[in-house]
C-alpha positions in Angstrom: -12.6 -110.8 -54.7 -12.0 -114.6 -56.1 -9.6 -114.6 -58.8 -12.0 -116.9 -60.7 -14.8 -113.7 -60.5 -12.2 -111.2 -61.3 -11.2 -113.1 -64.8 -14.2 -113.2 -65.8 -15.2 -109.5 -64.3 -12.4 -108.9 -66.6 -14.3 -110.8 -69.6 -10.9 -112.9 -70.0 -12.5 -115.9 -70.2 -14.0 -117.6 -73.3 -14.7 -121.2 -72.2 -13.3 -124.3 -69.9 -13.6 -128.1 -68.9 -14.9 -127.8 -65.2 -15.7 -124.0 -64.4 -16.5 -125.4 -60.2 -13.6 -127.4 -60.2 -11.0 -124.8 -62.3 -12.8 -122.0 -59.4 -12.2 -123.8 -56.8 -8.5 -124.9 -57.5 -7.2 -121.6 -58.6 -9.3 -119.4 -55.5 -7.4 -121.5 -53.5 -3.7 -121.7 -55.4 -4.0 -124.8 -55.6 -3.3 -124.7 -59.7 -0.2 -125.7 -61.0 -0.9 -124.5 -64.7 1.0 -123.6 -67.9 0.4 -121.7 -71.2 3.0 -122.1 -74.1 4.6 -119.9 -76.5 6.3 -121.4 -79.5 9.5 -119.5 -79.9 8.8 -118.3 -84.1 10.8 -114.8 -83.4 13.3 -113.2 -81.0 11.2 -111.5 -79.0 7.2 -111.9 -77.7 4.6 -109.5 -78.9 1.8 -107.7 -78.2 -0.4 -110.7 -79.2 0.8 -112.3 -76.1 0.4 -109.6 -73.2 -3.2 -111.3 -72.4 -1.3 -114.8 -71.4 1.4 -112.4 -69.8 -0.9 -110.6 -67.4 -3.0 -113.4 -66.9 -0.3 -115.3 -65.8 0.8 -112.4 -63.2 -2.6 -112.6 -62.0 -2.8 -116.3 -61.0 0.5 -116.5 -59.8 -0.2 -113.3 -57.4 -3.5 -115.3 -56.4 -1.4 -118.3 -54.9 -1.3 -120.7 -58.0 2.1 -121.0 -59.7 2.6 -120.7 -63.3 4.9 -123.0 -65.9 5.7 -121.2 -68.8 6.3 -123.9 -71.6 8.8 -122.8 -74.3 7.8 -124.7 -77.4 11.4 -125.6 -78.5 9.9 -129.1 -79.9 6.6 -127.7 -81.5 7.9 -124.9 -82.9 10.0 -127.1 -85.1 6.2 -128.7 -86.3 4.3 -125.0 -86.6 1.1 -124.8 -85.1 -1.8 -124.5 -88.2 -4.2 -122.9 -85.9 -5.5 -119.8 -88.0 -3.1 -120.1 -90.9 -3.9 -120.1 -94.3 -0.2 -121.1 -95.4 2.9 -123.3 -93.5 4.9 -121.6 -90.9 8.2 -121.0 -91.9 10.9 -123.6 -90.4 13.4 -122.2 -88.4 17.3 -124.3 -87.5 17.4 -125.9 -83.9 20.1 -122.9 -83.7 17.3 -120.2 -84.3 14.6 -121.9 -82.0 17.0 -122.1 -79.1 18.1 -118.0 -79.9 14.2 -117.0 -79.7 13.7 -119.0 -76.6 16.5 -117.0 -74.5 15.1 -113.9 -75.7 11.6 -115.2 -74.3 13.0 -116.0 -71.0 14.5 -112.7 -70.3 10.8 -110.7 -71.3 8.9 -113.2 -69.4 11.2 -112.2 -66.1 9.3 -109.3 -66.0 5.7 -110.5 -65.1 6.5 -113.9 -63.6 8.1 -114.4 -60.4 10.7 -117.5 -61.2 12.4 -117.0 -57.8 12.5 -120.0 -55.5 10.1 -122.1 -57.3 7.0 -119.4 -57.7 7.5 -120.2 -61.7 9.2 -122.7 -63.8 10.3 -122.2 -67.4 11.0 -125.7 -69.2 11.3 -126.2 -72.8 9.3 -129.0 -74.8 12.5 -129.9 -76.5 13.8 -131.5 -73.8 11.3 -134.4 -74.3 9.3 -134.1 -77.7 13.0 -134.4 -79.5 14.1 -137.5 -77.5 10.8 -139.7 -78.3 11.1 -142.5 -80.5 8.4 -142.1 -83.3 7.0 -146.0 -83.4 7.2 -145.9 -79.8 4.6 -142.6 -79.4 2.3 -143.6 -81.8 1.9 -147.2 -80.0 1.9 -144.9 -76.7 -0.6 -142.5 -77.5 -1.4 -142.8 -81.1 -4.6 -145.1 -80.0 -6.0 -142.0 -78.2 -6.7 -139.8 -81.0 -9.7 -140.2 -83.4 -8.4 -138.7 -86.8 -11.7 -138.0 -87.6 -12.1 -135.8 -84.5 -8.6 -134.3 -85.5 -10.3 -133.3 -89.2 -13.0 -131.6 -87.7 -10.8 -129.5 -85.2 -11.3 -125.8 -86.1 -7.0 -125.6 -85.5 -6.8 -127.2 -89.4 -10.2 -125.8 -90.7 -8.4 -122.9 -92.6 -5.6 -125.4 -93.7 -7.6 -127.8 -95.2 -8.7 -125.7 -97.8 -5.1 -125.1 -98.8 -3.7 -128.3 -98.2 -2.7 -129.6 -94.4 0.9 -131.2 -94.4 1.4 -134.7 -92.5 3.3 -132.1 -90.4 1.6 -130.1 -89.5 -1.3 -132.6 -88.8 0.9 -134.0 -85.9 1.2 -130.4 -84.0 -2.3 -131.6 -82.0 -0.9 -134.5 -80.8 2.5 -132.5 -79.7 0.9 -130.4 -77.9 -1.4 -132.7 -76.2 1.7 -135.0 -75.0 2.9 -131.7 -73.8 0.0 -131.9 -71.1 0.5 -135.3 -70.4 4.1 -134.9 -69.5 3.9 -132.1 -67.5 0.8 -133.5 -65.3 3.1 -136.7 -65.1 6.1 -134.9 -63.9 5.3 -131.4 -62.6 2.0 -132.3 -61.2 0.3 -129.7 -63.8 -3.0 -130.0 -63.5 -4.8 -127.1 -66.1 -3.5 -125.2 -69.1 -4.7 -121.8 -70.5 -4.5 -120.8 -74.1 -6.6 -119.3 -76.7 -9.5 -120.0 -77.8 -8.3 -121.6 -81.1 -6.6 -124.0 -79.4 -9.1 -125.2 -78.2 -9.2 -128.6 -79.8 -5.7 -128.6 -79.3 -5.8 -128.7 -75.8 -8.6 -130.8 -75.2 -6.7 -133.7 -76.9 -4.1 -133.0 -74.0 -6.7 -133.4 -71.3 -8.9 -136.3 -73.2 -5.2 -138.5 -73.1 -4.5 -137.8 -69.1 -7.8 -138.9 -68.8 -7.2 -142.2 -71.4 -4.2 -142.5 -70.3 -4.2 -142.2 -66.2 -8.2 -142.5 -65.7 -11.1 -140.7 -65.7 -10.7 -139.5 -62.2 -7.5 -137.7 -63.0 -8.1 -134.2 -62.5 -6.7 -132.2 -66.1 -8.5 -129.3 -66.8 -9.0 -126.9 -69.2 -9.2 -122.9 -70.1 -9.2 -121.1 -73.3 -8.8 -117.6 -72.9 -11.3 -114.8 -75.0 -9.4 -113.9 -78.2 -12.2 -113.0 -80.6 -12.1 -109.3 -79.7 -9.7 -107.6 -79.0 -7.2 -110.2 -77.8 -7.7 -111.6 -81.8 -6.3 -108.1 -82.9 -3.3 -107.6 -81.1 -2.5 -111.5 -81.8 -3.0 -111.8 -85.3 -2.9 -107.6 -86.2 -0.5 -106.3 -83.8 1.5 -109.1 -83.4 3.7 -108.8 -85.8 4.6 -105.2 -85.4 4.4 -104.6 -82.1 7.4 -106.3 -79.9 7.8 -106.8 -76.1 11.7 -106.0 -77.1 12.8 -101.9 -77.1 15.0 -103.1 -79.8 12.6 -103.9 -81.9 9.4 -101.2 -80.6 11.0 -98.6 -78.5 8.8 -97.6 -75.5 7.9 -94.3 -77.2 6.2 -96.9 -80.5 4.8 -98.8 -78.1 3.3 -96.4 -76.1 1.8 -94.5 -79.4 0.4 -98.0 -80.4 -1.9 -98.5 -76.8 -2.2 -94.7 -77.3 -4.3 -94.7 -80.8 -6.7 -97.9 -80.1 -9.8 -97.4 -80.8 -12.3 -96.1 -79.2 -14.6 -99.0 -79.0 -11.7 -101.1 -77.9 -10.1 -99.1 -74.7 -11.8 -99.9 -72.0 -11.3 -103.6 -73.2 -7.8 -103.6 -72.8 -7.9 -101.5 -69.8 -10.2 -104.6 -68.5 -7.9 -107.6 -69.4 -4.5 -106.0 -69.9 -4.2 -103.8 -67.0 -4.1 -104.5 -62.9 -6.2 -101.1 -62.2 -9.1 -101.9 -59.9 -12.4 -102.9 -61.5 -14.0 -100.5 -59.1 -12.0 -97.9 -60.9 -12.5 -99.5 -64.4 -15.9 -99.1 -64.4 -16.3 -95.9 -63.4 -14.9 -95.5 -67.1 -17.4 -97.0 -68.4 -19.5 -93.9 -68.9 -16.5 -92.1 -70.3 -17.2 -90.8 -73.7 -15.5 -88.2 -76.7 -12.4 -86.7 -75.0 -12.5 -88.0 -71.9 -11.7 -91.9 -74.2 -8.5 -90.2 -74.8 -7.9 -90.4 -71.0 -8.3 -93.8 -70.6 -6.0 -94.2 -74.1 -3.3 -92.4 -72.2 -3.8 -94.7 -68.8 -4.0 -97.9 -70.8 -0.7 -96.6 -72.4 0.7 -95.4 -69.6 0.2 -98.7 -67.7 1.5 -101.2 -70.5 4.2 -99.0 -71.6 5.2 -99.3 -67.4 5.1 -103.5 -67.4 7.0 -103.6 -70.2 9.6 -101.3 -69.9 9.3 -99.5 -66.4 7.8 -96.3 -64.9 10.3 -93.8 -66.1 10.2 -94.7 -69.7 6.3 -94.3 -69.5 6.5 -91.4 -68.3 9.2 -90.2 -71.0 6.9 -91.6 -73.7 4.2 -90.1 -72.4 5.5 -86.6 -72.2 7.0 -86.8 -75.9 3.6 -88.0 -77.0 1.9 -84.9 -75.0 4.7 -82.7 -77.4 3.3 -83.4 -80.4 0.1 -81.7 -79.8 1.9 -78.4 -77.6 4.5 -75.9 -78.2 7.3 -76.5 -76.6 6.8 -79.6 -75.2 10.5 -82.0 -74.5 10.5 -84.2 -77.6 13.7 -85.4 -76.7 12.3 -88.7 -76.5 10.4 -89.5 -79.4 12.2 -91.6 -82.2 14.8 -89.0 -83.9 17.4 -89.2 -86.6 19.9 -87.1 -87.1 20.8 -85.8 -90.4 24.0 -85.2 -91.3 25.3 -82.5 -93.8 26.1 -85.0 -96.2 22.7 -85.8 -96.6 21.6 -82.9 -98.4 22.5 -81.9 -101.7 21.7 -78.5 -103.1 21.4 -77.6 -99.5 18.2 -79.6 -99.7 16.9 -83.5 -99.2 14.2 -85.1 -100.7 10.9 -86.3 -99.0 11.9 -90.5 -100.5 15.8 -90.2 -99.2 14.8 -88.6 -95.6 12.2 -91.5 -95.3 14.4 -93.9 -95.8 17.0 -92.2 -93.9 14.8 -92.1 -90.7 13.7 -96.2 -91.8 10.7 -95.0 -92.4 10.9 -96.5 -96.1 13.2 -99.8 -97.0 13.2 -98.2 -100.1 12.5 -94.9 -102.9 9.9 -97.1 -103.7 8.1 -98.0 -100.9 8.3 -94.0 -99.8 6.4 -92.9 -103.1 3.9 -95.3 -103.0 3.7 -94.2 -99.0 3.2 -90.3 -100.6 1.2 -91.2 -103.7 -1.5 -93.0 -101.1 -2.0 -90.0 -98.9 0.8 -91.6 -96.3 2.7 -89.1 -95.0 3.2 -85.8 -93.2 5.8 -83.6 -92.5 5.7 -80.6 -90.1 1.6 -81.6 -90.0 1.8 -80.9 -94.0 0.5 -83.4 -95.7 3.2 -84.4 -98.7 1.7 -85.2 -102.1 4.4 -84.5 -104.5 7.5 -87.3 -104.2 10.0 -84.8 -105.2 9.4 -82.4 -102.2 12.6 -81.5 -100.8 13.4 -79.7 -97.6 16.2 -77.5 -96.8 18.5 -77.8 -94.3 17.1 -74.7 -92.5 14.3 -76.2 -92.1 15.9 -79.2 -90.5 17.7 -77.8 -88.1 13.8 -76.7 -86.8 13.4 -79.8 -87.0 11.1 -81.9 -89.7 8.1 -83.7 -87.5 6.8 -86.7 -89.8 4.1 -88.8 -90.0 3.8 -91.9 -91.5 0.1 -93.9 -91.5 -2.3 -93.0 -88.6 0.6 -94.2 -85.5 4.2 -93.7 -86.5 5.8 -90.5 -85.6 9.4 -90.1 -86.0 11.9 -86.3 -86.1 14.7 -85.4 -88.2 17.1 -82.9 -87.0 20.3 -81.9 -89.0 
């Protein structure tokens, strides 16, 4: 099968410049493409597995893939979907996040012997003289265009900083240098960029002729890839410091029902032939796929063995005897209980399950928490250090499960 029928088999893609011409460049790997990731934490997220895997896929089709780190935009903030400003992080910071980038990255792109480059946008956004751009490429942009771009739509009800107004044109310079000097010829993104990235291709063209061949992809992110950018994002990391493979595992695990077979489609290299065959699956057999969407994410991310450890802990929680030895635990300490007892508030912050005694009762007054498959309605509930050297299974929310053992 083309690559260009498998994405959209795989309903990856939402909409592009020149769907014959993007076809026929990247069915033969003939693309030299790139998607970017502005480097705003230490570690990528679940938000940006679809660019991930998508980029695996091309680059295993022939094409070869530049990941952009945005050390020069993320100093701007990209507006696209934001209601408020982006924090601003030191040159220091931005650099930090961008090494932790590059190692996670190494594990779906091939950067051996030129199959992959990694460059950085702060290599040539933060060297440009400012009279000297706008002369260059200021002429190319129509602000009234820019005010209409659905990128500032949410901003512009709040107020749009100067800014932030200039992250379009950033971003579109970023195309234009990399066609100029790494022969890039298309970029992939989101769909909300897609403004954004249309200026990029609109100023090759202005710039170097009509005939130069840019071209453009935004790929589907109002379903579920919106969710995991914008909802799991920002709790679900690509780092086992931050999500350990057990979390991460239990996040793919409890998706919803409607949205499996979604993420088994774009996230996942299973066969389509074996996808949907799935199709049909309904009440337990969902569970299934939940456990092979897992299963397979939980693998990319942080190899076969810890799947299969993460599986078998989750699999515990629902027999007797099962090997929990690899879910999340905490070990208590005698010192921790007082009256030969602990309180439900001090063991969930003890397990970081609570920053604080008040965050853990308003967890128990909402209906938040379990212990031992008990739900725990009282805040002063105390257990006893019998009990924990059973062993106290909790619950917090729908997803988190975490053991105490003294």
């Amino acid at each position: 099968m083309k690559i260009s029928e498998e994405l959209k088999r795989r309903g990856l893609i939402a909409q592009m410049t020149d769907e014959e011409g993007i076809s026929d460049l990247i069915d033969q790997g003939k693309a030299t493409f790139y998607i970017g990731f502005d480097c705003t934490a230490d570690s990528l997220t679940a938000g940006h597995f679809m660019a991930l895997t998508l980029m695996k896929r091309l680059q295993m089709a022939g094409n070869r893939p530049i990941a952009l780190i945005g050390g020069g935009t993320t100093m701007i903030g990209d507006p696209s979907g934001r209601t408020d400003m982006r924090k601003m992080l030191t040159r220091a910071d931005i650099d930090h996040n961008a090494e932790c980038f590059k190692r996670q990255m190494s594990k779906f792109i091939d950067f051996s012997e030129g199959k992959a480059l990694m460059v950085n946008n702060a290599d040539w956004l933060l060297d440009l003289n400012y009279v000297e751009l706008l002369r260059e490429v200021g002429a190319c942009f129509s602000v009234n265009n820019m005010l209409r771009a659905e990128c500032y739509k949410q901003r512009m009800e709040k107020g749009l900083s100067f800014l932030e107004f200039n992250y379009m044109i950033m971003q579109s310079y970023d195309f234009y240098h990399l066609f100029q000097h790494y022969n890039c010829n298309m970029q992939f993104g989101g769909d909300d960029q897609w403004s954004n990235m249309l200026g990029g291709t609109e100023l090759i063209r202005r710039k170097l002729g009509k005939d130069a061949q840019a071209m453009t992809i935004t790929l589907l992110t109002d379903s579920q890839g919106n969710k995991m950018g914008k909802t799991a994002g920002n709790a679900v990391w690509l780092d086992p410091e931050k999500t350990s493979p057990y979390e991460f595992y239990q996040y793919w695990r409890n998706v919803g029902d409607a949205d499996v077979l979604k993420c088994i489609r774009m996230l996942t290299f299973l066969p389509l032939e074996q996808i949907e065959e799935m199709d049909s699956w309904q009440g337990s057999e969902l569970n299934k796929a939940k456990e092979i969407l897992a299963f397979e994410l939980t693998k990319m991310v942080h190899s076969e063995e810890e799947a299969a450890k993460a599986q078998e802990a989750a699999k515990a929680l629902f027999s007797t005897g099962g090997d929990l030895s690899n879910m999340p635990t905490t070990q208590l300490a005698e010192e921790d209980f007082a009256d030969n007892g602990i309180d439900v508030l001090s063991l969930l912050m003890r397990c970081g399950l609570a920053a604080s005694k008040g965050e853990g009762r308003r967890l128990v007054q909402q209906g938040g928490v379990m212990v031992n498959e008990q739900k725990v309605s009282d805040a002063a509930a105390r257990f006893t250090k019998e009990q924990a050297k059973e062993g106290l299974m909790m619950k917090k929310g729908k997803k988190v499960f975490h053991r105490a053992v003294l």
